[in-house]
N, C-alpha and C positions, 0 to 999 in steps of 0.2 A: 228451218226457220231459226235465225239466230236474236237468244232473248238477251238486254242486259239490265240489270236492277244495280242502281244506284241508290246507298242508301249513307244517310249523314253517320252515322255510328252503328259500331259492332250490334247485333240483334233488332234494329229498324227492321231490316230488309223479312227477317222471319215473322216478327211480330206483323209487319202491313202486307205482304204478299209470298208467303214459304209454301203457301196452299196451292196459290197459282203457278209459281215456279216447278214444283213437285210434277205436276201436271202437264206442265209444255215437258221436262226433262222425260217423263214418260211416254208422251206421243213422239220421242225422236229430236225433241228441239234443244237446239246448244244453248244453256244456261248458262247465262256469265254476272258475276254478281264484283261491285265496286263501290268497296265503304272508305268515304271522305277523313272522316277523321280516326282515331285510335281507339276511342273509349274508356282513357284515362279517367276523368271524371264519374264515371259509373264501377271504376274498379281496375285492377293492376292491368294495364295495358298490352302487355305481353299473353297474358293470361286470356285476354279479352279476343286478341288477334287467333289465339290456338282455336279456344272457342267458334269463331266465326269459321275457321278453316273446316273443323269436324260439322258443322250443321250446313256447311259449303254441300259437303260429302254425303249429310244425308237427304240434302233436296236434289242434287244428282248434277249441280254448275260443276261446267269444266275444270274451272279457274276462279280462284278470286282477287281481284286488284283491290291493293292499298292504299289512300292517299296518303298516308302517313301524318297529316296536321294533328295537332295534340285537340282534343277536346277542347269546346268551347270555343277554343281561339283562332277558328275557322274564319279567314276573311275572301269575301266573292272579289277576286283580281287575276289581271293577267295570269299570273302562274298557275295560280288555281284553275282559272277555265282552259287553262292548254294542257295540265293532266286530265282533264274529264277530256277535252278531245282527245287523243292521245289513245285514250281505253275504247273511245268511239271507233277513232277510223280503227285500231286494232280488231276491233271485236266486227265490225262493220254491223251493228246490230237493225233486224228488221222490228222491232219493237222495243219500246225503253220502259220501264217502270220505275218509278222512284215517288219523293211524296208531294203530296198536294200542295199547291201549290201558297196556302195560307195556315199551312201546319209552319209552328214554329221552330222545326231541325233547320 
């Protein structure tokens, strides 16, 4: 089974589902994790990225995709929805998680 969690900034995706991710990578399932923006705004952006990489590692995802947008200034368009496709057909995932749907990421 292939998983992928989308999540709007660096530590999202641990904080709303790291628990259930850990859990499919342990039954065998391909964990693929895809943070939209940088998380500049919450702190040195590079720094932020390293971070996300190593907590990648400890919930046991393949890989993790970048969107590279700077904090905040995250706009829903064209270009934006053809890198989340882009990470979809790659990953071709049979389950998506990311946030609710009136959470304000």
């Amino acid at each position: 089974m292939k998983i992928l969690a989308i999540g709007a900034h660096p530590d999202d995706l641990e904080y709303g589902c790291a628990g259930t991710l850990i859990k499919h990578a342990q039954r065998g399932d391909e964990v693929y994790m895809m943070v939209i923006t940088d998380g500049s705004a919450g702190g040195e952006s590079g720094v932020r990225s390293t971070e996300q990489r190593e907590a990648a590692k400890i919930i046991g995802a393949r890989e993790v995709f970048f969107g590279g947008y700077a904090d905040t200034e995250f706009e829903c368009h064209r270009e934006s929805i053809m890198k989340i496709e882009q990470v979809v057909r790659q990953v071709e995932p049979d389950t998506v998680y990311t946030h609710f749907g009136e959470d304000t990421h």
